[in-house]
PDBQT receptor file of N, H, CA, C and O in Angstrom, charges set to zero:
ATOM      1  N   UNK A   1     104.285  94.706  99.291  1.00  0.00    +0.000 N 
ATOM      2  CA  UNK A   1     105.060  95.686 100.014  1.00  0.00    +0.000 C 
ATOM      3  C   UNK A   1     106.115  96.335  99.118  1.00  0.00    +0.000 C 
ATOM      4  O   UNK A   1     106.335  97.545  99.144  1.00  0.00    +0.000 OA
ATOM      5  N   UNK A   2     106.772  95.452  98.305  1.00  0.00    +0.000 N 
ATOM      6  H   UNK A   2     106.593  94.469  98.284  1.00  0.00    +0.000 HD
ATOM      7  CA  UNK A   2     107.770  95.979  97.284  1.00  0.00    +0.000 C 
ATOM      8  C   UNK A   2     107.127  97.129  96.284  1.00  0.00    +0.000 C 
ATOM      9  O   UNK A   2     107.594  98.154  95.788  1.00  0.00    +0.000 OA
ATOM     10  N   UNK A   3     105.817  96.470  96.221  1.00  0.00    +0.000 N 
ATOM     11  H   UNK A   3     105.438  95.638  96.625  1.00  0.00    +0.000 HD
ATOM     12  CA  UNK A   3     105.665  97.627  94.809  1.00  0.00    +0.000 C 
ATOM     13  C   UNK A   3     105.420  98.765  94.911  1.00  0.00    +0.000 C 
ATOM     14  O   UNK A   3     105.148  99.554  94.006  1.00  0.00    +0.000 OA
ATOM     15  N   UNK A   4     105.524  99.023  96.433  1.00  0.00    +0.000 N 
ATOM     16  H   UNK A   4     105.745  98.382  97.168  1.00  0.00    +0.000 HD
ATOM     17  CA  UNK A   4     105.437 100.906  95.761  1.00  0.00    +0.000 C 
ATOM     18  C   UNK A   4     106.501 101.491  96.123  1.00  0.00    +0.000 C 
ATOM     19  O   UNK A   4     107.482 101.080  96.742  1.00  0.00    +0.000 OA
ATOM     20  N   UNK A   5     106.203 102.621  95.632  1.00  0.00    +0.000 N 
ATOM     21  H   UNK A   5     105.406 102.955  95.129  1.00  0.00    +0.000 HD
ATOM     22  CA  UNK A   5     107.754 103.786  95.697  1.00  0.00    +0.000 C 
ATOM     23  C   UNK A   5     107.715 103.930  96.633  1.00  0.00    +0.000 C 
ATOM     24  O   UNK A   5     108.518 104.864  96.631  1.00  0.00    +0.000 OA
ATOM     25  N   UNK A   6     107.340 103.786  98.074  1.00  0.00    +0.000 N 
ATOM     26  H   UNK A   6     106.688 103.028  98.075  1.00  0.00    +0.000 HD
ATOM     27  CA  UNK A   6     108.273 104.283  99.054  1.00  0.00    +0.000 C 
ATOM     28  C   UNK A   6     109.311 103.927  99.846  1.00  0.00    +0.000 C 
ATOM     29  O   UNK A   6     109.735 104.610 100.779  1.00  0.00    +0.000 OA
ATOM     30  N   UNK A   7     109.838 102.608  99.411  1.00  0.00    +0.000 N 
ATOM     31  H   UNK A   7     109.494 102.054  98.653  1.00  0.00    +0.000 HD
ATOM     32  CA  UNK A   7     111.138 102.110  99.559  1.00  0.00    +0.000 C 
ATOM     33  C   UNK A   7     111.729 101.394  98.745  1.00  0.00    +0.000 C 
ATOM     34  O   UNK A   7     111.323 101.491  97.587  1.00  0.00    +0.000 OA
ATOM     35  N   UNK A   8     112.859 100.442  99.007  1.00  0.00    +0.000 N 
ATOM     36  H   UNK A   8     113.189 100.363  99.947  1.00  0.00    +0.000 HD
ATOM     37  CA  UNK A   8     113.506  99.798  97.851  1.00  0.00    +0.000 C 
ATOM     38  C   UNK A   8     113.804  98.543  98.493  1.00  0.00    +0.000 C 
ATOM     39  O   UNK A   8     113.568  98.380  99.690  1.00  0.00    +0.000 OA
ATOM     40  N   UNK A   9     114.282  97.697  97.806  1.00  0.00    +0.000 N 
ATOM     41  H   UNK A   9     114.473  97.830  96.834  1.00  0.00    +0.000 HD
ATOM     42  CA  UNK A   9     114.108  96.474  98.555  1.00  0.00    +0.000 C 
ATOM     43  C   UNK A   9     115.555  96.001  97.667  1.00  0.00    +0.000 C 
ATOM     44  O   UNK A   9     115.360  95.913  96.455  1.00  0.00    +0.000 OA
ATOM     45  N   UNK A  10     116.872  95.711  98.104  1.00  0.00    +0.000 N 
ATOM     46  H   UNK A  10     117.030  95.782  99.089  1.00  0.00    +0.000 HD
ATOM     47  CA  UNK A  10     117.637  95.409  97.928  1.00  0.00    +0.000 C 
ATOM     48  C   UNK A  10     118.250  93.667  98.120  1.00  0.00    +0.000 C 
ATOM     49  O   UNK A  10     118.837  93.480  99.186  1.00  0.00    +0.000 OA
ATOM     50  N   UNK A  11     118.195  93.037  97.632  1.00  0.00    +0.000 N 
ATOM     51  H   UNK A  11     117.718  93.189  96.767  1.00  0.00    +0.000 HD
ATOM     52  CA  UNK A  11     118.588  91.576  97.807  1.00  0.00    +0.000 C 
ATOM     53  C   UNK A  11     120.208  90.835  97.550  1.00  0.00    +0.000 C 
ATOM     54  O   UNK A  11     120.811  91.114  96.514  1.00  0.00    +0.000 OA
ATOM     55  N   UNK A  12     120.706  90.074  98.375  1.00  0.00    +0.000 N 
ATOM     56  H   UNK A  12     120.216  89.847  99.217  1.00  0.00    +0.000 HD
ATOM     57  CA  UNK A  12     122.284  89.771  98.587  1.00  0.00    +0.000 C 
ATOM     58  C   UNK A  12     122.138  88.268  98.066  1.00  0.00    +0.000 C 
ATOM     59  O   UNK A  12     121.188  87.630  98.521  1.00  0.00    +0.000 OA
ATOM     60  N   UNK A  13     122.790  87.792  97.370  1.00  0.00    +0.000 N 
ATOM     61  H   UNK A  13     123.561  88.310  97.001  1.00  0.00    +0.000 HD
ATOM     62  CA  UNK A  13     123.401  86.376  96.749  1.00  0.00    +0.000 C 
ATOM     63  C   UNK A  13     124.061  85.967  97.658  1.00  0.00    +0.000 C 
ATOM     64  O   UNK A  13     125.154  85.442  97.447  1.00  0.00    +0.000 OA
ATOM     65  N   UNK A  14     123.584  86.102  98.812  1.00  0.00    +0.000 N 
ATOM     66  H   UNK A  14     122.696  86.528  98.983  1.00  0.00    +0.000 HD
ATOM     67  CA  UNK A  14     124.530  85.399 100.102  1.00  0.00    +0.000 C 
ATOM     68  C   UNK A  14     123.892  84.049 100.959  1.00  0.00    +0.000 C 
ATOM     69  O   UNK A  14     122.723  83.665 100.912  1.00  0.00    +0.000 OA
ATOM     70  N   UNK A  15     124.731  83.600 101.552  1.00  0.00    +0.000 N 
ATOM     71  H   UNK A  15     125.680  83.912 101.590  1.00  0.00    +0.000 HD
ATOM     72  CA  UNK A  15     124.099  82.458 102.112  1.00  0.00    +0.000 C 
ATOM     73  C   UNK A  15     124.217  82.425 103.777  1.00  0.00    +0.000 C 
ATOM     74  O   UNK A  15     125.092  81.670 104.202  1.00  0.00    +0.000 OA
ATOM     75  N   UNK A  16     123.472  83.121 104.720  1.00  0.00    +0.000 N 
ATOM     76  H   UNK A  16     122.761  83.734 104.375  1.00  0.00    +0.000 HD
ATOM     77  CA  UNK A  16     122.144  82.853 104.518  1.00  0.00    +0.000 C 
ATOM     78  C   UNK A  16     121.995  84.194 104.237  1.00  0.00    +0.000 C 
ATOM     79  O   UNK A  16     122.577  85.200 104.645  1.00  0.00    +0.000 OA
ATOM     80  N   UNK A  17     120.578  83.891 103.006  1.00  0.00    +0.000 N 
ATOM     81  H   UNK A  17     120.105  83.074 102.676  1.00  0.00    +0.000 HD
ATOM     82  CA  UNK A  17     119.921  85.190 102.195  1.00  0.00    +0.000 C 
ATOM     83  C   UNK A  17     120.101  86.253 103.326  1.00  0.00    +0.000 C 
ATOM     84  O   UNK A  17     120.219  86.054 104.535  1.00  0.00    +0.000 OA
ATOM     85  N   UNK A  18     120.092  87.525 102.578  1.00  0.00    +0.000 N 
ATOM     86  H   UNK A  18     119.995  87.686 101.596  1.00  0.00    +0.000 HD
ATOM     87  CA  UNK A  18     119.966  88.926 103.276  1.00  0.00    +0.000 C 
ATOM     88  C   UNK A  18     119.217  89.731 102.507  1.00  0.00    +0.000 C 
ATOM     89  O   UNK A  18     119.385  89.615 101.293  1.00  0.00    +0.000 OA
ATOM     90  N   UNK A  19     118.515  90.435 102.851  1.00  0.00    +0.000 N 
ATOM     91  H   UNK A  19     118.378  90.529 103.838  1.00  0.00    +0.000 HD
ATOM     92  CA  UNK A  19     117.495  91.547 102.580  1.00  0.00    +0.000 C 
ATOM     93  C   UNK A  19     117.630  93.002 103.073  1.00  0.00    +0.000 C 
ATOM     94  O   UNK A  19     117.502  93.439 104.217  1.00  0.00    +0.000 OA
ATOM     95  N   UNK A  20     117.947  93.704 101.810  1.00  0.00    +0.000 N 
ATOM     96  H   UNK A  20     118.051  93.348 100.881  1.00  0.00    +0.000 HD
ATOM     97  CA  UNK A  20     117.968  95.471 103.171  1.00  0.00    +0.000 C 
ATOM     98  C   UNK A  20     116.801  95.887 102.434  1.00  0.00    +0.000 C 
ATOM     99  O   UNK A  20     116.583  95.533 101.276  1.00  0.00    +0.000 OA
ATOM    100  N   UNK A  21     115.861  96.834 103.284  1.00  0.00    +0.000 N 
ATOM    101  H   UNK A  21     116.038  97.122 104.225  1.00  0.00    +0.000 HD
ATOM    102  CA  UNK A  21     114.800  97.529 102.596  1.00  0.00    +0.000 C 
ATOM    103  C   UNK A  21     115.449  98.871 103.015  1.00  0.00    +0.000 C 
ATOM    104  O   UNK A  21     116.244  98.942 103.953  1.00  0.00    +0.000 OA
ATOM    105  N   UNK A  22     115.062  99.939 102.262  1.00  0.00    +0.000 N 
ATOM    106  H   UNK A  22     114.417  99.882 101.500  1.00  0.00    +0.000 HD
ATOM    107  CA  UNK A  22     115.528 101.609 102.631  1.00  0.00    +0.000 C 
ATOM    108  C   UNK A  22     114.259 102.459 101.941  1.00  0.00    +0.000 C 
ATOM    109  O   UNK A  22     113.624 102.118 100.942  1.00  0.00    +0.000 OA
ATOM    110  N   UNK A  23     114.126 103.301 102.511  1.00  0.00    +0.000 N 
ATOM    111  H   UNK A  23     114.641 103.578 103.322  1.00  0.00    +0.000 HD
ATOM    112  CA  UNK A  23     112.960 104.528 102.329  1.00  0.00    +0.000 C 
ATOM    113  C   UNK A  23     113.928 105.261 101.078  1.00  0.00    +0.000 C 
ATOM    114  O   UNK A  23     115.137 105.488 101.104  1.00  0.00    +0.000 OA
ATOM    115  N   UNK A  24     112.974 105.525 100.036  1.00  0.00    +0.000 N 
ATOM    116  H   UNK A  24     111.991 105.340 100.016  1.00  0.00    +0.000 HD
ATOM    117  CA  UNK A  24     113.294 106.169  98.848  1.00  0.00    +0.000 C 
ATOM    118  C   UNK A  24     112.878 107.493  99.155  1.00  0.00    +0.000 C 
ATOM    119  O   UNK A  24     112.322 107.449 100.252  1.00  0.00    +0.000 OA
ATOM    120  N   UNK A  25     112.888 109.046  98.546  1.00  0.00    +0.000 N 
ATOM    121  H   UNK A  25     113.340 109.081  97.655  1.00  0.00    +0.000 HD
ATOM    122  CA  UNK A  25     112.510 110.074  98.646  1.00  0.00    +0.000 C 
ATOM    123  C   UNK A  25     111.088 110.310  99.238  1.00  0.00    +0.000 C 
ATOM    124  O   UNK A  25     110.862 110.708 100.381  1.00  0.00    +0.000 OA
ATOM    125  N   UNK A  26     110.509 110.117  98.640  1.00  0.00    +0.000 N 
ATOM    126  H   UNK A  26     110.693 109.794  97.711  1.00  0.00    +0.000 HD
ATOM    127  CA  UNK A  26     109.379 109.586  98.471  1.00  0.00    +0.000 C 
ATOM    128  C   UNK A  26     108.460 109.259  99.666  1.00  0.00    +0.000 C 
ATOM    129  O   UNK A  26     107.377 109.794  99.902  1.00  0.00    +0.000 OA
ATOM    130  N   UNK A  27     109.104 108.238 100.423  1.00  0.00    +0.000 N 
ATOM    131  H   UNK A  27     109.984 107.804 100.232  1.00  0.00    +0.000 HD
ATOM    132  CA  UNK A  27     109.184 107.704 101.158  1.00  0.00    +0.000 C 
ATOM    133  C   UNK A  27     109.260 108.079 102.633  1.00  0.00    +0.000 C 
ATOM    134  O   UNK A  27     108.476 107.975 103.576  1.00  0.00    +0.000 OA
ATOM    135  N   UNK A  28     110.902 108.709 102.433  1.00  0.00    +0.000 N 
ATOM    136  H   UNK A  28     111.539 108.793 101.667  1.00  0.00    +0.000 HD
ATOM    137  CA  UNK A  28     111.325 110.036 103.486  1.00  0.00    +0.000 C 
ATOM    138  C   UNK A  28     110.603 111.022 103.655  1.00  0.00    +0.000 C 
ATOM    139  O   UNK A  28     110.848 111.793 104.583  1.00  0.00    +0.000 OA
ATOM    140  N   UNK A  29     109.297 111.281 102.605  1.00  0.00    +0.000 N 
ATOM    141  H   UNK A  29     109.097 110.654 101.851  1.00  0.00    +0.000 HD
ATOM    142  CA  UNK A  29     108.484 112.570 102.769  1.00  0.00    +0.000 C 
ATOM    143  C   UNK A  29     107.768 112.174 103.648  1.00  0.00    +0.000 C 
ATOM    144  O   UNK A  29     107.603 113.049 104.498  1.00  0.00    +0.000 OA
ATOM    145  N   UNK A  30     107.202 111.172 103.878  1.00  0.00    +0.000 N 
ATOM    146  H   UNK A  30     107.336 110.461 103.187  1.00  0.00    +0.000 HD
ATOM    147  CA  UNK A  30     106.307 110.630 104.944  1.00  0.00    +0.000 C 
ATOM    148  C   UNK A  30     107.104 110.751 106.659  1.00  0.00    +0.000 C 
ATOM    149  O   UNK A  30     106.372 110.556 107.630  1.00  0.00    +0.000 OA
ATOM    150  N   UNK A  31     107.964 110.938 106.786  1.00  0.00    +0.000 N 
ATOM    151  H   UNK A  31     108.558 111.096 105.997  1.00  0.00    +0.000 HD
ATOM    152  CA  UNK A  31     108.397 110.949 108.288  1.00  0.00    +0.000 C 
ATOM    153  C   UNK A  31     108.195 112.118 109.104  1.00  0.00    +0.000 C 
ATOM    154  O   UNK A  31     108.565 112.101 110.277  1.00  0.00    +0.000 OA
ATOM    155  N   UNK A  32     107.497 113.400 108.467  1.00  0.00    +0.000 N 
ATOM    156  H   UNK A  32     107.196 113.414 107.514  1.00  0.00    +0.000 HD
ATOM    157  CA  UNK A  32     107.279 114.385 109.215  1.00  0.00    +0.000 C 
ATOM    158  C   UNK A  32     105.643 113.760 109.942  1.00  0.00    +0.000 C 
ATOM    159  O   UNK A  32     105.285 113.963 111.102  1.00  0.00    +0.000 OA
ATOM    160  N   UNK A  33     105.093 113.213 109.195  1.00  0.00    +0.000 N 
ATOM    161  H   UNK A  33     105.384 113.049 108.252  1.00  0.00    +0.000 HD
ATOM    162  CA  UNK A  33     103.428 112.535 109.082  1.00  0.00    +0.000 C 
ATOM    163  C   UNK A  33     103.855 111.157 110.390  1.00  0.00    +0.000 C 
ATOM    164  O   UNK A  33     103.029 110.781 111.222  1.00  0.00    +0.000 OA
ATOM    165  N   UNK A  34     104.659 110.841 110.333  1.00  0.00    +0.000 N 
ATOM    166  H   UNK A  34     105.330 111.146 109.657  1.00  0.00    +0.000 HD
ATOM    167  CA  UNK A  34     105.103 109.306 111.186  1.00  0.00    +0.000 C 
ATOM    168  C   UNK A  34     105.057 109.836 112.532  1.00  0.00    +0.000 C 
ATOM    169  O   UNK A  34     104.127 109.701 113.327  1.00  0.00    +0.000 OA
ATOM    170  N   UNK A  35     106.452 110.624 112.763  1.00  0.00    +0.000 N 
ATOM    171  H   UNK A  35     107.207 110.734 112.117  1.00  0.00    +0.000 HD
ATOM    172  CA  UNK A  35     106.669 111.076 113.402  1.00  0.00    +0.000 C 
ATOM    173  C   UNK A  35     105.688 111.848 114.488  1.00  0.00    +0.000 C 
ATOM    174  O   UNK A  35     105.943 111.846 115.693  1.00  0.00    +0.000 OA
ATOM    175  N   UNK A  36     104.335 112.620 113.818  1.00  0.00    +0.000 N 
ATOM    176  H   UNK A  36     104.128 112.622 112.839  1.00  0.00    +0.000 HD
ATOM    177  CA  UNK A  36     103.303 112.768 114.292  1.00  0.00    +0.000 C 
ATOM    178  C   UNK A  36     102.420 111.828 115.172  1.00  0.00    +0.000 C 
ATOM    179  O   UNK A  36     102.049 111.876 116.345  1.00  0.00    +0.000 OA
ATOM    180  N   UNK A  37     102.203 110.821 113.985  1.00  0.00    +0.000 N 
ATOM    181  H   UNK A  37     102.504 110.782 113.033  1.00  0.00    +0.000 HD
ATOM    182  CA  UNK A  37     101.503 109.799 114.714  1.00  0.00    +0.000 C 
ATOM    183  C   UNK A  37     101.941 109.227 115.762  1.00  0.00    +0.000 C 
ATOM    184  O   UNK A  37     101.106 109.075 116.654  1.00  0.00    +0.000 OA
ATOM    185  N   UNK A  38     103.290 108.746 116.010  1.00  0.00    +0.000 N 
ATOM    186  H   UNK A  38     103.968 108.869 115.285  1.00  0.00    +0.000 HD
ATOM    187  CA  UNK A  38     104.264 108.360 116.965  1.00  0.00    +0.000 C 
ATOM    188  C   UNK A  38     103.976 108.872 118.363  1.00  0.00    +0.000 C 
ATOM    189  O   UNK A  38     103.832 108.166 119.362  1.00  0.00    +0.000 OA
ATOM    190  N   UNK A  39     103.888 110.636 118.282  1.00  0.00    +0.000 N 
ATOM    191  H   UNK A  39     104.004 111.210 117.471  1.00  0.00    +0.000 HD
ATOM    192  CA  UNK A  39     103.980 111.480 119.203  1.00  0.00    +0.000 C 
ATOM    193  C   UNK A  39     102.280 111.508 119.842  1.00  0.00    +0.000 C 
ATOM    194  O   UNK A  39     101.849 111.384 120.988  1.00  0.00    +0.000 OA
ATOM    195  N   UNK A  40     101.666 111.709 118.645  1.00  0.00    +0.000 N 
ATOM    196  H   UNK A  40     102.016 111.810 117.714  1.00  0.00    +0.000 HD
ATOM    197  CA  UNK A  40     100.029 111.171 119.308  1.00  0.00    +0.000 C 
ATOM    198  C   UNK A  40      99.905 109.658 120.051  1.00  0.00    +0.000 C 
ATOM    199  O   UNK A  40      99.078 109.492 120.948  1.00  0.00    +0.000 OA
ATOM    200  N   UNK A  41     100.636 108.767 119.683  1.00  0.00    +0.000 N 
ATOM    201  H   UNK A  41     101.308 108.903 118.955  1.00  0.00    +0.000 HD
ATOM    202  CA  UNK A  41     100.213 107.607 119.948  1.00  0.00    +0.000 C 
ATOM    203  C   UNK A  41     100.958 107.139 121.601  1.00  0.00    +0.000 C 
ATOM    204  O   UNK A  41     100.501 106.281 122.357  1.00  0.00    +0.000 OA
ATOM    205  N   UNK A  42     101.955 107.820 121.789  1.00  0.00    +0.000 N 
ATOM    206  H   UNK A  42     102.327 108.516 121.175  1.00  0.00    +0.000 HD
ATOM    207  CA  UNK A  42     102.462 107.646 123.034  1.00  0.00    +0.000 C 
ATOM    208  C   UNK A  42     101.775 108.844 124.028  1.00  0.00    +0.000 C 
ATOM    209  O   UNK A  42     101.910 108.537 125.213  1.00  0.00    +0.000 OA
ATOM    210  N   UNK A  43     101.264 109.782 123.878  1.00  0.00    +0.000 N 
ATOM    211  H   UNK A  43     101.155 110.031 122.915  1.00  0.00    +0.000 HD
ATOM    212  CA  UNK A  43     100.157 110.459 124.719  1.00  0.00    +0.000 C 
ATOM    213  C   UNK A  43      98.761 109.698 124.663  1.00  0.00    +0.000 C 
ATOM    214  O   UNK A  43      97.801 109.885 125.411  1.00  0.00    +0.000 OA
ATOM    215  N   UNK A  44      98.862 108.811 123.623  1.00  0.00    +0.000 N 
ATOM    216  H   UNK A  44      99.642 108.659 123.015  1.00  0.00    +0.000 HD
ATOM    217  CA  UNK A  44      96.911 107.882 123.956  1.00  0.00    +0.000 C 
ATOM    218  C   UNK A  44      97.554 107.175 125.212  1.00  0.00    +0.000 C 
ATOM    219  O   UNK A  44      97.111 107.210 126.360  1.00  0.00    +0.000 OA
ATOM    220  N   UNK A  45      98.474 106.647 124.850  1.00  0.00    +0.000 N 
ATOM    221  H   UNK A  45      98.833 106.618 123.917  1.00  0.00    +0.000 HD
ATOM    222  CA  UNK A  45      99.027 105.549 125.540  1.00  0.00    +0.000 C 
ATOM    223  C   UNK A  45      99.108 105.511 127.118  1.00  0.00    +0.000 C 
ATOM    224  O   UNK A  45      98.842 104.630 127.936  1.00  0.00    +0.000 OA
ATOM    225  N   UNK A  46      99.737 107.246 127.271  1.00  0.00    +0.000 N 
ATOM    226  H   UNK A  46      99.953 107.962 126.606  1.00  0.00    +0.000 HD
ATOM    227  CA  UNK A  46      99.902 107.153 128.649  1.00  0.00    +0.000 C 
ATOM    228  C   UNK A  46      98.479 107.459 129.317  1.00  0.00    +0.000 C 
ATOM    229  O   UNK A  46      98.306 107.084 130.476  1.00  0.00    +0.000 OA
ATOM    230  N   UNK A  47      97.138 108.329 128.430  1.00  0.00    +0.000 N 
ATOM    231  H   UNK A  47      97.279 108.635 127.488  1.00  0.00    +0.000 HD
ATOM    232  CA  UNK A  47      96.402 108.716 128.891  1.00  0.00    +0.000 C 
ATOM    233  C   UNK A  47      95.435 107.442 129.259  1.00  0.00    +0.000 C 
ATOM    234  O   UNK A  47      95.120 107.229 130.430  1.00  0.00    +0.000 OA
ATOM    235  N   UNK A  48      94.911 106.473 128.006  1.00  0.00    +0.000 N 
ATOM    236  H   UNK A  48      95.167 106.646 127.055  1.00  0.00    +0.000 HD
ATOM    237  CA  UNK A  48      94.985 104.986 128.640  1.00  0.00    +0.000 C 
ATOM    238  C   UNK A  48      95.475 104.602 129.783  1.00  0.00    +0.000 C 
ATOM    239  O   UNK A  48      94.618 104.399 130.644  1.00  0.00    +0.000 OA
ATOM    240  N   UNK A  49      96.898 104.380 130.185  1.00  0.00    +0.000 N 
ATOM    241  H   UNK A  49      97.594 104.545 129.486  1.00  0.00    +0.000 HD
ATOM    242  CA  UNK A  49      97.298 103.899 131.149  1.00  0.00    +0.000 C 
ATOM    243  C   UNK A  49      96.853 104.613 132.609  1.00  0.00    +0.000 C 
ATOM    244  O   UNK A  49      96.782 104.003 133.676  1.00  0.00    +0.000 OA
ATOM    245  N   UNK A  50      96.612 105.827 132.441  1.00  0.00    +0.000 N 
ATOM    246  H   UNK A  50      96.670 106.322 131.575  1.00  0.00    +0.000 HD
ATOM    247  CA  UNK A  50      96.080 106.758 133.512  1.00  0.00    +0.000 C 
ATOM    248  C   UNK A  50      94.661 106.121 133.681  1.00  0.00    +0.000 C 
ATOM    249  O   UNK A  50      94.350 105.436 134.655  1.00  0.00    +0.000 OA
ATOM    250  N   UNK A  51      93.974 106.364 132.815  1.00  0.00    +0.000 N 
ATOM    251  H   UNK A  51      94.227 106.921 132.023  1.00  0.00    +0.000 HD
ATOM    252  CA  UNK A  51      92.599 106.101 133.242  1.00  0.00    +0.000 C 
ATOM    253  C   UNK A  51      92.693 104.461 133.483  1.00  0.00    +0.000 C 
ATOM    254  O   UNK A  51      91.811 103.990 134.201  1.00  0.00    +0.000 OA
ATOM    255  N   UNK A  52      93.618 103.615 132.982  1.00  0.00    +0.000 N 
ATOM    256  H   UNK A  52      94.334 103.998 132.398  1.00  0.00    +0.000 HD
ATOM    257  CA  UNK A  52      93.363 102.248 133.679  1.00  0.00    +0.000 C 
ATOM    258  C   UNK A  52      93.836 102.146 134.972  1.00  0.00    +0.000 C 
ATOM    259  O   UNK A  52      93.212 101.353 135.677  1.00  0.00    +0.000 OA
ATOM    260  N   UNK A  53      94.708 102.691 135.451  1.00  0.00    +0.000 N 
ATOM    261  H   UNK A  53      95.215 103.335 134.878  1.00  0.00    +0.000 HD
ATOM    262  CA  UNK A  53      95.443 103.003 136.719  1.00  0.00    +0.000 C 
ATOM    263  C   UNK A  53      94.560 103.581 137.738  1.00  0.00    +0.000 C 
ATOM    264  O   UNK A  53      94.693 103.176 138.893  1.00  0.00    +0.000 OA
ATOM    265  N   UNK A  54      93.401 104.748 137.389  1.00  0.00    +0.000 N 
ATOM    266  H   UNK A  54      93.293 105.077 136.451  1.00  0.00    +0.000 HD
ATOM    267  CA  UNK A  54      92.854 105.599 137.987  1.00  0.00    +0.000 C 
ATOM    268  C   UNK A  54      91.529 105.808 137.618  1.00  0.00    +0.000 C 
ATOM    269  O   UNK A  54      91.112 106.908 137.254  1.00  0.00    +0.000 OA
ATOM    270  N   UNK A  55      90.390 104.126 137.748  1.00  0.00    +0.000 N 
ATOM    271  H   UNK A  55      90.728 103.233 138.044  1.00  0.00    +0.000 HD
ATOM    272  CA  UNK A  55      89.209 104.689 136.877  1.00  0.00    +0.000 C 
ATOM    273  C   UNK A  55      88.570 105.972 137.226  1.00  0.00    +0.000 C 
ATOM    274  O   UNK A  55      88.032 106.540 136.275  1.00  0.00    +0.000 OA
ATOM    275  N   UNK A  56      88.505 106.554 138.365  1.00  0.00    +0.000 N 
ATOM    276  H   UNK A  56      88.942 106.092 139.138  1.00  0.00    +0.000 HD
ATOM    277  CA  UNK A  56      88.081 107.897 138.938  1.00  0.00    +0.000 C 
ATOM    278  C   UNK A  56      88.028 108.877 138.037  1.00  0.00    +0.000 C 
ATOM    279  O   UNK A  56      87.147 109.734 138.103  1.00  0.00    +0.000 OA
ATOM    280  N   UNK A  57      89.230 108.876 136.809  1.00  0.00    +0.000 N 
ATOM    281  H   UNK A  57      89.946 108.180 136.755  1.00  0.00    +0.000 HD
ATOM    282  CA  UNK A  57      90.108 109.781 136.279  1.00  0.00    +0.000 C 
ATOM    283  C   UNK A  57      88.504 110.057 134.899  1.00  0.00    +0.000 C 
ATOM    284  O   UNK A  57      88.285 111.138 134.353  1.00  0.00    +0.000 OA
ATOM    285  N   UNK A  58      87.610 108.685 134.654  1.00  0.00    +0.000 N 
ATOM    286  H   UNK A  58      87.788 107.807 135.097  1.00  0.00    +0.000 HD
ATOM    287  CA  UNK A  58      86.968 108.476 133.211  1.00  0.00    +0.000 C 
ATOM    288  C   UNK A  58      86.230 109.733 133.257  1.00  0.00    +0.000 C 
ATOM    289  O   UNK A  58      85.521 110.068 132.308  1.00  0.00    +0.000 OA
TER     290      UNK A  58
């Protein structure tokens, strides 16, 4: 997961360990593409839930 450029993986000498990960440029280019999928995936979702709600609907 670390090795590619699209985020960074930051580590703390603390006790108990801490970890931040953050989206690099790179990275951030991908959220117009996310964001898409996101928006498709909650219209499968409800349309699923319709047709399980309403087999009539298939």
């Amino acid at each position: 997961m670390t090795g590619s450029s699209y985020w960074t993986r930051t580590a703390y000498a603390e006790i108990p360990p801490r970890v931040e990960y953050a989206l690099t440029e790179l990275g951030s280019s991908l959220r117009p593409v996310l964001d898409s999928l996101a928006e498709w995936g909650s219209g499968y979702k409800a349309y699923v839930a319709e047709r399980t709600d309403n087999p009539s609907n298939s």
